[in-house]
N, C-alpha and C positions, 0 to 999 in steps of 0.2 A: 516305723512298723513295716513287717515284712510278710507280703499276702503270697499264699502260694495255694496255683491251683491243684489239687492232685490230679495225677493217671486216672482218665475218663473212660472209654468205651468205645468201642470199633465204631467202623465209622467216622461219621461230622465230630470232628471233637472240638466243643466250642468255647470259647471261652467264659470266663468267669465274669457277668456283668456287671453282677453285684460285688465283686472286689472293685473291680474297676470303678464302679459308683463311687464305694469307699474312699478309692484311694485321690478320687477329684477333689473330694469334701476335706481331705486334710493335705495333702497339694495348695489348694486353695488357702487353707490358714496358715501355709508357711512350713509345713513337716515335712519331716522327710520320710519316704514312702518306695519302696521295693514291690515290685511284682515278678513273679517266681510263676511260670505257666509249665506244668512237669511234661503237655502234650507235646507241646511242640519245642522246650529248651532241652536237648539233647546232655546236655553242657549243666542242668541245673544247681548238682550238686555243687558245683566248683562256684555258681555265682553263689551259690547259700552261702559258702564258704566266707568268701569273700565281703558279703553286706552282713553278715550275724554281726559282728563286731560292734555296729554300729546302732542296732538296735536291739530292743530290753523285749518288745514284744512279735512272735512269729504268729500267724494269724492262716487259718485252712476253712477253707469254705465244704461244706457237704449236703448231699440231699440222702434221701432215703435209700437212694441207686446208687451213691458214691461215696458212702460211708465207709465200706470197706477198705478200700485206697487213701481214704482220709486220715483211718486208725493208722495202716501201717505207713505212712508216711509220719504221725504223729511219732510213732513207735523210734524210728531212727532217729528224730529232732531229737526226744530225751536222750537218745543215748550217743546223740555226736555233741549235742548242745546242751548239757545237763544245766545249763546257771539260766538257759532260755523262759521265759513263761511263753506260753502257747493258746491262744485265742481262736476260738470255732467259731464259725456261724452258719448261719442255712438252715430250711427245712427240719432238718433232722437235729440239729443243738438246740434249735428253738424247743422240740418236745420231749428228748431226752437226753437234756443236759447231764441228770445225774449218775447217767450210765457214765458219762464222758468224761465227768472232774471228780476226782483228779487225775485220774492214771494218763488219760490221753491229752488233758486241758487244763489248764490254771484259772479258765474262764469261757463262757459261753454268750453271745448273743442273744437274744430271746424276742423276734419280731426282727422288725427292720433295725438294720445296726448304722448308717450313715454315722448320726448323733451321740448313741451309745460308745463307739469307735475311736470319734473326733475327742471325747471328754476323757478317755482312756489312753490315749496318745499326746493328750496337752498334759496327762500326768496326776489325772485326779485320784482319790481313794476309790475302788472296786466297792467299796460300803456306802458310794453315795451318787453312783451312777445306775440309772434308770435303765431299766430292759437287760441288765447284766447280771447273769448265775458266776458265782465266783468260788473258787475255794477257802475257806479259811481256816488254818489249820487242818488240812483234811476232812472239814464238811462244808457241806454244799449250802451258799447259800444265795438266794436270790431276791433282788432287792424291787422286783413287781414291773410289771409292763409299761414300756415307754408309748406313751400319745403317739400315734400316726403321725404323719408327717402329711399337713392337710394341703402347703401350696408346694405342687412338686415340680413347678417351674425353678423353684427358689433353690434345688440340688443342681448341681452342677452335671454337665455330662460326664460319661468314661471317661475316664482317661486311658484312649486308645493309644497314647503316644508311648504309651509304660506297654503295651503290649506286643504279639509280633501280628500284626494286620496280613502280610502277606501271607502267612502260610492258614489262615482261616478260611477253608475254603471246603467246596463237598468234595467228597471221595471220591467222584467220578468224573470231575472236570479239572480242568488245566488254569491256570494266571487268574480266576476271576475272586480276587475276595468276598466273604461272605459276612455280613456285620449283622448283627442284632438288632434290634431297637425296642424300647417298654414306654407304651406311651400313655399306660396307666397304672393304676397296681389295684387290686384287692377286686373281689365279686360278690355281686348281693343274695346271690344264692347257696342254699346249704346243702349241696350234695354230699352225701356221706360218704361215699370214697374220697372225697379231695383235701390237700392240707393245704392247699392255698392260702386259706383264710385264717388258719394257724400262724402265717408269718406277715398276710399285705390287709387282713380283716375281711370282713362279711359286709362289706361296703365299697363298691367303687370310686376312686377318686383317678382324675382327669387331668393328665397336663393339657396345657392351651396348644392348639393345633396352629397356633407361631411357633410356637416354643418346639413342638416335633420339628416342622418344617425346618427350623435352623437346624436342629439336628441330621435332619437328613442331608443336609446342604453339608455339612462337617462330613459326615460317614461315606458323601459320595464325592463331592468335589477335593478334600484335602486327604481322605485316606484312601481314596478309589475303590469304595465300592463296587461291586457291580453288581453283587443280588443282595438286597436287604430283607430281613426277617423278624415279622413284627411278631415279639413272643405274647400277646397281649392275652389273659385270659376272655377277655371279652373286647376285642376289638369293632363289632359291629352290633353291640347292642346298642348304640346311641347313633341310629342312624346317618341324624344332620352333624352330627361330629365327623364320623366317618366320610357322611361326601364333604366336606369342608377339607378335609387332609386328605384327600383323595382328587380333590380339584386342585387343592396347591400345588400336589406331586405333578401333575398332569400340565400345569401353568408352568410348570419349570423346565421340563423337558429334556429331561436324562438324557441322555446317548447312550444307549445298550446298557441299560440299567433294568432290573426286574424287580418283583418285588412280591413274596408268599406271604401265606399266615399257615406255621406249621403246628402251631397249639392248639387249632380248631377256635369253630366260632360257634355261635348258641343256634342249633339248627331250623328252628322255628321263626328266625325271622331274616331277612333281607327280601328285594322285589329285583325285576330285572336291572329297573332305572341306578341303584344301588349299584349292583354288579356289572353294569355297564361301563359306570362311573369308575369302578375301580382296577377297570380291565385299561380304559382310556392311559389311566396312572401306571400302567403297565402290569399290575396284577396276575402273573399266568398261572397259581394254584393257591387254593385254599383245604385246608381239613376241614373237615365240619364234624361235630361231637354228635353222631347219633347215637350211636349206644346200644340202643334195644329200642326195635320196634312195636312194644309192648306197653301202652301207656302203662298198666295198673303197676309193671316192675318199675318205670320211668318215674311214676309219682313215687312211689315208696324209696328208690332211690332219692327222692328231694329236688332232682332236673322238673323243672316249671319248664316245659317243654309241651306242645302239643304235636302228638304226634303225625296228625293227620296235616299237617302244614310243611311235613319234613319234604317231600317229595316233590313240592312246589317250588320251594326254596332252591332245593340241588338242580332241579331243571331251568330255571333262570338264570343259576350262576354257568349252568354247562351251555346254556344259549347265548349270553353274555359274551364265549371263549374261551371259559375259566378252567382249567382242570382241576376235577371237586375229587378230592381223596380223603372217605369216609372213615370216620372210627366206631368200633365194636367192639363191649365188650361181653366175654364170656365167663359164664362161672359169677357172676354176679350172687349174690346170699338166697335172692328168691327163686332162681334159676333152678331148673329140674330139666332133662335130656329134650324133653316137647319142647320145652321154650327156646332153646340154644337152636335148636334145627328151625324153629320159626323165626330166629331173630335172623340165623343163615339167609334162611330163601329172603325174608328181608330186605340185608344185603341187597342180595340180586335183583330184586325186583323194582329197586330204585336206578336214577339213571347218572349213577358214579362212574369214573373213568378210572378207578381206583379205593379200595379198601381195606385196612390196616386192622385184624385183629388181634384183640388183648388178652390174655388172662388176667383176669382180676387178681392184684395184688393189694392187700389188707394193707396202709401206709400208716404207721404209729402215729396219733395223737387223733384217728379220725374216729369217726360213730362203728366205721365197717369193720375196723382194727379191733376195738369193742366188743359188737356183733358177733366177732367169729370166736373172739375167747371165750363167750357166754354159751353160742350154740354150736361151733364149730369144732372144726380140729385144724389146727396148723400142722404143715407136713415138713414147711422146710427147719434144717439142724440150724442154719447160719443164718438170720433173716439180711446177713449183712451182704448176701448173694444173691437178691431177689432182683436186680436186674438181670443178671446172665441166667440164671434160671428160670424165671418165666417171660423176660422178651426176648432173649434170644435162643432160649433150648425148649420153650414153648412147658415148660413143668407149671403143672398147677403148684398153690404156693397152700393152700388151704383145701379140706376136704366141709360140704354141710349134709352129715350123717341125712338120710330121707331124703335127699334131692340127689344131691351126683355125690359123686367117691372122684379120686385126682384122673385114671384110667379113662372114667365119660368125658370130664372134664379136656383132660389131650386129644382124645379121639374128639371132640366138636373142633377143639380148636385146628387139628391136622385136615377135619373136613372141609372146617372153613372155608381155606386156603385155594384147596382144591376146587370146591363149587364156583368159588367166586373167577377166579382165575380159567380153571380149563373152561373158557369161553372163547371161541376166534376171533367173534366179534371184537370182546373186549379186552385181549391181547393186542391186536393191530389197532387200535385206535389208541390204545395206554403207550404203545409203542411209537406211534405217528407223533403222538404228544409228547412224549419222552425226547425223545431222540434228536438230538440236537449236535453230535457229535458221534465219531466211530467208538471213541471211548465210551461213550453215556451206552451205546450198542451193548458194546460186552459186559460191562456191567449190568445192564437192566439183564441178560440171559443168565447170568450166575447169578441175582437175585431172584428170579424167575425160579432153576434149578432146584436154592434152596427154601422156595416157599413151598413149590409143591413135594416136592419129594424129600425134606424134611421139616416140613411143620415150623418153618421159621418165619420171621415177618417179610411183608415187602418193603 
């Protein structure tokens, strides 16, 4: 089988973890296995070329944001590789497969695909594997949700060796690779914007913090790591979990090793002793999911969040060392112009070193996607552009008639930017923190540039 990640997005372009997952799990039973990354293999086509021959199935991973580059990647397969079948997964095939088979896919994913993949690749019938939407004859059919996958000790790691490790690294630095790591999957909570739970469930499950640690050991001693990034949706809701992998990293003793959480963490709980702990491990930033500091929006969104504990939290972890870079989102369904300028000053009145505003984008298969067909208006023509259009051109993606129109909507989010930012204080200190190099300099100033004076992110 041959995985191939499509053309991502400015920027960290990172890799595909979840092929990689896949492609360990049938590595492992003896198959053979192609990985195709389109960011960083210049060269891709010619390896497609090359490895088609030898395999029946092509296999593209997508999410909501990278669906677009998925289809037309798909697009060329049929018509360089017409005899090829073609296999999705992610996010986005999990909830609309039927858009996607057949024109762009002979089969779909549905949930986690490890298991579903490995039975598909040993050659089984599509009518008798579990979590797979397939075509037959031109209709779609799907054969119902595969069981989670309950001991995720028992998956093997990436297979980073299929990938190119060197060139993973951020935009603004030189030599130091940047690796991944998921050290659980799925969340107990039902926020209605999120599809998380659509693909890992509405329940957390745990690998054993040996089992990270050996991983970490692999990511940093034999691929040289040097900054690791735990994409965890919930990395520090299980306190004694986290100082347990957080004293091991710390027992080990990296050499110029770092280590973020760029997915954010649940804002309402950690203490200094926590954050101490995970600064010790080398820790130097975290996001944290605030949102809105509005409980009555925060509960109707479905975040079990209190929010009078938020401001506790971020001050412990900034005491600790940490650099805390906050998320907000704007345009939210219950949102009206008051709330957006309150959620701003917000913001500010918390003590971040940094904050990442969002437009609320409606993600298929959720309650908010729902929501806005019922009471909204959807503004954008291509939902298949809702990354570049509302994280990086800052467009609202949805308009909710009596609250805001897309106009309020951009003007909070270009204000945002600005309130939060033209601070001196909190330029020189995001700066102090940042700056780590003359590169990381000019970089952080043309970010800077285009936060404030075009409404883009930092």
């Amino acid at each position: 089988m041959i995985f191939i990640n499509p053309d991502c997005f400015e920027g960290y372009r990172f890799p595909s973890i979840g092929m990689l997952y896949i492609s360990a799990v049938l590595l492992r039973d003896g198959l053979p296995v192609e990985y195709i990354d389109i960011n960083f293999d210049p060269g891709w086509e010619k390896r497609l070329e090359t490895a088609a021959p030898d395999h029946e199935w092509i296999g593209l991973t997508a999410n909501v944001l990278s669906i677009g580059p998925a289809m037309k990647t798909a697009r060329m397969i049929r018509a360089k590789f017409p005899e090829k079948k073609i296999i999705m997964g992610g996010p986005y095939p999990t909830v609309r497969y039927e858009e996607l088979i057949p024109e762009y896919a002979d089969a779909c994913t549905v949930g986690e695909a490890e298991e579903t993949c490995l039975e598909l690749a040993r050659g089984a019938a599509p009518e008798t594997i579990a979590g797979l939407a397939w075509s037959d004859g031109g209709k779609v059919r799907f054969n119902g949700r595969r069981p989670l996958i309950e001991d995720l000790d028992s998956v093997p790691m990436p297979a980073w060796n299929l990938g190119h490790v060197q060139k993973y690294r951020l935009q603004h630095t030189q030599g130091n690779p940047v690796l991944p790591i998921v050290t659980s999957r799925g969340c107990p909570y039902n926020c209605i914007f999120c599809s998380s739970d659509l693909t890992f469930g509405n329940r957390i499950r745990y690998r054993s913090p040996g089992h990270v640690l050996e991983e970490m050991d692999e990511l940093i001693l034999r691929y040289g790591a040097r900054e690791v990034h735990l994409w965890d949706d919930n990395f520090t809701l299980n306190r004694a979990r986290c100082m347990e992998v957080c004293e091991g990293i710390a027992r080990r003793r990296y050499r110029g090793v770092s280590f973020m959480i760029p997915s954010g963490i649940k804002p309402d709980i950690g203490d200094y002793e926590m954050f101490r702990t995970m600064r010790r491990a080398g820790f130097y930033a975290i996001c944290i999911a605030v949102e809105s500091g509005d409980q009555e929006i925060m509960s109707r969104l479905g975040k079990k969040v209190d929010v009078k504990k938020v401001k506790g939290v971020i001050a412990a972890a900034r005491r600790a060392g940490i650099l805390m870079n906050g998320f907000f989102m704007l345009g939210l369904p219950f949102d009206t112009r008051e709330t957006m300028l309150r959620n701003i000053e917000h913001a500010r009145s918390l003590p971040l070193h940094q904050a990442m505003f969002f437009i609320t984008i409606p993600f298929p298969g959720t309650e908010l996607y729902d929501m806005v067909g019922k009471e909204g208006r959807f503004l954008f023509h291509n939902e298949h552009n809702l990354y570049e259009q509302g994280y990086f051109l800052g467009r609202a993606a949805y308009e909710m008639p009596g609250r805001f129109d897309a106009a309020t909507l951009e003007e909070m989010f270009r204000l945002a930017n600005r309130r939060f930012y033209f601070r001196l204080k909190t330029l020189l200190v995001l700066f102090i923190k940042r700056m780590k190099s003359p590169g990381r300099l000019v970089y952080l100033g043309v970010k800077f540039l285009k936060v404030v004076f075009r409404g883009r992110q930092f």
